[in-house]
C-alpha positions in Angstrom: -72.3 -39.5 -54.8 -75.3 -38.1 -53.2 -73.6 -37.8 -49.9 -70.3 -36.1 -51.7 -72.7 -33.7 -53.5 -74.6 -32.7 -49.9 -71.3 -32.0 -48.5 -70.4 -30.1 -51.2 -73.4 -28.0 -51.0 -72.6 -27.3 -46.9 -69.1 -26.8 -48.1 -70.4 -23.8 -50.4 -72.8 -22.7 -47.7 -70.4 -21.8 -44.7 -68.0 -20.0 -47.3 -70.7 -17.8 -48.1 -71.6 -17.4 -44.8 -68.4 -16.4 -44.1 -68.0 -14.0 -47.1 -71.6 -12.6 -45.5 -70.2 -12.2 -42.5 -66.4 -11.0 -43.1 -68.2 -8.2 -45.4 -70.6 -6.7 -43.0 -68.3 -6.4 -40.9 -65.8 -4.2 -42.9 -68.6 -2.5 -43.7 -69.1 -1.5 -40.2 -72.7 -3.6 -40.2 -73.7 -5.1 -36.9 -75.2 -8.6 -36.5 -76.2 -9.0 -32.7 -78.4 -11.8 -31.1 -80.2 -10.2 -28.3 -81.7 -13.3 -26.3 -82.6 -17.2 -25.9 -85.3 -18.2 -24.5 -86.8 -21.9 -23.9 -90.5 -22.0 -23.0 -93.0 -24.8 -21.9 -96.2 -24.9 -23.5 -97.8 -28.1 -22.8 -100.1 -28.2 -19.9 -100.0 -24.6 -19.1 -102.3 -21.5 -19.9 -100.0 -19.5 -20.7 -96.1 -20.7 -22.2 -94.1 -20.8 -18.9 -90.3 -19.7 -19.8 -87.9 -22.1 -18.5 -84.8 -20.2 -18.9 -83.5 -17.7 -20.9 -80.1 -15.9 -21.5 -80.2 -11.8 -22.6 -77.7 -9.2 -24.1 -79.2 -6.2 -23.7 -75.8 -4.3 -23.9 -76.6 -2.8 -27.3 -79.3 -0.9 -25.7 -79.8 2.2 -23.8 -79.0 1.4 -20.1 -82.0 3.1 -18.7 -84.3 1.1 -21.4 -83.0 -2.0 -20.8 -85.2 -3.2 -18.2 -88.3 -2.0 -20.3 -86.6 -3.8 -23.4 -85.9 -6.9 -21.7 -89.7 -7.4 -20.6 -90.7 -6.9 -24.1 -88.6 -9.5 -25.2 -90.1 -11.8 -22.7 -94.0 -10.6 -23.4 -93.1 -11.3 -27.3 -91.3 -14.8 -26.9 -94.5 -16.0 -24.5 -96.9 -14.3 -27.6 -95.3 -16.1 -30.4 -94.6 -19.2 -28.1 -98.4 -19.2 -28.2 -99.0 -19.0 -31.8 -96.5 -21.4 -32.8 -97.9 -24.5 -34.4 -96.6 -27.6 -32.8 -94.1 -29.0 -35.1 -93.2 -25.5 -37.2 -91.0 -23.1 -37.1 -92.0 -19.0 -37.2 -89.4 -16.1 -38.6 -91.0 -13.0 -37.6 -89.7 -9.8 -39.2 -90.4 -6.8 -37.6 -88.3 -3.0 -38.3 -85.2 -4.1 -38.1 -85.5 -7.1 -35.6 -86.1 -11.0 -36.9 -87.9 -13.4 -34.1 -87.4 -17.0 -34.6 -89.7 -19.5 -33.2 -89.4 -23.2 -32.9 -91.9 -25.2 -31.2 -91.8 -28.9 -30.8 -94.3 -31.7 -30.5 -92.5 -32.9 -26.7 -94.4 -29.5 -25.4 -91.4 -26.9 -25.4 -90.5 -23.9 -27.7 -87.5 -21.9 -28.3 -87.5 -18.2 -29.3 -84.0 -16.3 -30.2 -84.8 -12.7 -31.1 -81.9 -11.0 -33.0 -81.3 -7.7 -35.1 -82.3 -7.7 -39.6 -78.5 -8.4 -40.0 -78.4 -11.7 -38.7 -78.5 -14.2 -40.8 -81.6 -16.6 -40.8 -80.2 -19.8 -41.4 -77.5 -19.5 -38.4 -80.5 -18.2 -36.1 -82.7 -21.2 -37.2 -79.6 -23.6 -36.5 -78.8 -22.1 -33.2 -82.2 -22.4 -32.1 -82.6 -25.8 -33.2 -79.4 -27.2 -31.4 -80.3 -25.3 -28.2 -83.6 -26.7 -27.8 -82.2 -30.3 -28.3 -79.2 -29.8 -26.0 -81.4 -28.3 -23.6 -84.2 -30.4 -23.4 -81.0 -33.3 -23.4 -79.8 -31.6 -20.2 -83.0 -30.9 -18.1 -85.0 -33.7 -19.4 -86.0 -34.5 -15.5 -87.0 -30.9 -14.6 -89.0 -31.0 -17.5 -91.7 -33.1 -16.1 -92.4 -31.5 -13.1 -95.1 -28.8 -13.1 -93.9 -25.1 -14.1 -95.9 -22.0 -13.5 -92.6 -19.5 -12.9 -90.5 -18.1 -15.0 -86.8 -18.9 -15.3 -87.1 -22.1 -12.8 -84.4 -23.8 -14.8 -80.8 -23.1 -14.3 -79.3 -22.9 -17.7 -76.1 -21.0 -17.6 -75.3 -23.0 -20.8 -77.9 -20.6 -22.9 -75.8 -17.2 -21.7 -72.0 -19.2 -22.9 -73.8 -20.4 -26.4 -75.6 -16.6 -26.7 -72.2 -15.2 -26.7 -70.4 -17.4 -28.9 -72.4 -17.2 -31.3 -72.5 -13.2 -31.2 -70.5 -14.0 -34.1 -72.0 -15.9 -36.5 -69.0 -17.3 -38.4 -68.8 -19.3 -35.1 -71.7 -21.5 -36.9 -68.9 -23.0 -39.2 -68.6 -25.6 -36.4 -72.2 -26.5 -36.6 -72.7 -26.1 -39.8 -69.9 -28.5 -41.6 -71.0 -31.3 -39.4 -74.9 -30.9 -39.4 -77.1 -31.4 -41.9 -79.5 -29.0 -43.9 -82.0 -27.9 -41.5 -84.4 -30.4 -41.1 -87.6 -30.4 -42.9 -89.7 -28.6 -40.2 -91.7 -25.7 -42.2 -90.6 -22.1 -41.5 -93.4 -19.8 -41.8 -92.0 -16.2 -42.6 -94.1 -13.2 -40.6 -93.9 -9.8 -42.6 -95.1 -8.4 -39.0 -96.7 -9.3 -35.3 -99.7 -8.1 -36.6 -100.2 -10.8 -39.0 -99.9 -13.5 -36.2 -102.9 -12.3 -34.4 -106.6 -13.7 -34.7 -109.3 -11.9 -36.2 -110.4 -8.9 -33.9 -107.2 -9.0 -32.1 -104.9 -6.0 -31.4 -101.5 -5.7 -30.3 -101.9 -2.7 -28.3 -104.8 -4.6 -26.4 -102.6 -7.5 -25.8 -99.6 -4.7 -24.7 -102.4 -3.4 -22.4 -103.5 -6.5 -20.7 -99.7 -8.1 -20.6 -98.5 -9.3 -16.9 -95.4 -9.7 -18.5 -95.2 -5.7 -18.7 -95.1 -3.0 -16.3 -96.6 0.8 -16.6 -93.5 1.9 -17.4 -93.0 -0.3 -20.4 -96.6 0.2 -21.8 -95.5 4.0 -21.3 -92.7 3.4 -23.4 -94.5 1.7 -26.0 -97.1 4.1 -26.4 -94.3 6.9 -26.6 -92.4 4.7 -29.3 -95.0 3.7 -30.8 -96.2 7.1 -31.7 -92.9 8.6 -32.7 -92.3 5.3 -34.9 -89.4 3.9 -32.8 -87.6 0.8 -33.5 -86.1 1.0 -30.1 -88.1 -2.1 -28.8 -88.7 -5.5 -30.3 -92.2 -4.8 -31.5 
């Protein structure tokens, strides 16, 4: 009975999922996942990303390349503060980072817009980090100081499937509810950082960002853009 009454429960979750979904969308709303990444923390100073899959196309063009290294600076920064074992749902303007990190050393961050909803993020990430690690388990051993040293052409397929989130239904009738890993919900970056800490210090001393893209934080910063994940 207690099986029949779990399955019942998924049964009413993906329908209202899909009613979610089917509505924003007649209502002109977009949902958009904007990137994957996988990251190493174990054994490293800083978290070391593996691979990663981006889709930037909702995005200015000549932003883009600004955009993507914020995405990459942000994944490493929450890859950082991630508890072994948790889960993190950031909420920043209107962009939600989701943060998984795992006791076997690696992390998973998907960054996507307000509109996307949680639960299909939280899934996605979870089954990516588990096929992944599944797939590469050999590469993960060896030592990993550059990013993107894994080819993982599987993260860019599963980031565009699920560019619809109604694609979930597949995942979601035969998987369980999530798992009981704790999510610990972020109103802001801000909160994340230690006492003293500053996130326009931690822009400022970033390898993972050029002077262009501290310019253009500075400059959207002070006119109150949401045009990069921050």
């Amino acid at each position: 009975k207690r099986g029949k009454a779990r399955g019942a429960e998924r049964e009413r979750s993906v329908c209202a999922l899909r009613r979610k979904c089917v509505s924003k969308k007649e209502c002109g709303v977009s949902m958009k996942l904007f990137a994957i990444m996988v990251l190493k923390w174990r054994g490293v100073e800083e978290p070391v990303v593996l691979a990663s899959a981006e889709d930037l196309s909702s995005f200015n063009y000549f932003s883009r390349g600004s955009v993507k290294e914020f995405m990459v600076f942000t994944a490493r920064t929450l890859a950082k503060r991630c508890a072994p074992g948790t889960r993190m749902q950031v909420e920043e303007k209107q962009y939600t980072c989701y943060v998984h990190s795992r006791q076997d050393g690696t992390a998973g961050v998907v960054l996507a817009d307000a509109e996307y909803p949680a639960r299909v993020a939280l899934t996605y990430l979870s089954q990516c980090l588990v096929e992944f690690t599944e797939a590469h388990r050999g590469e993960l051993e060896a030592p990993r100081v550059t990013d993107n040293c894994i080819a993982a052409p599987e993260l860019a397929t599963s980031l565009a499937k699920y560019q619809d989130p109604v694609e979930a239904d597949k995942i979601l009738r035969i998987q369980k509810d999530l798992d009981e890993t704790k999510t610990i919900l972020h109103q802001a970056m801000d909160s994340l950082l230690e006492r003293g800490e500053k996130l326009d210090d931690l822009v400022a001393k970033s390898r993972d960002l050029g002077d262009a893209s501290k310019n253009f934080y500075k400059v959207a910063k002070k006119n109150n853009s949401c045009c990069v994940i921050l």
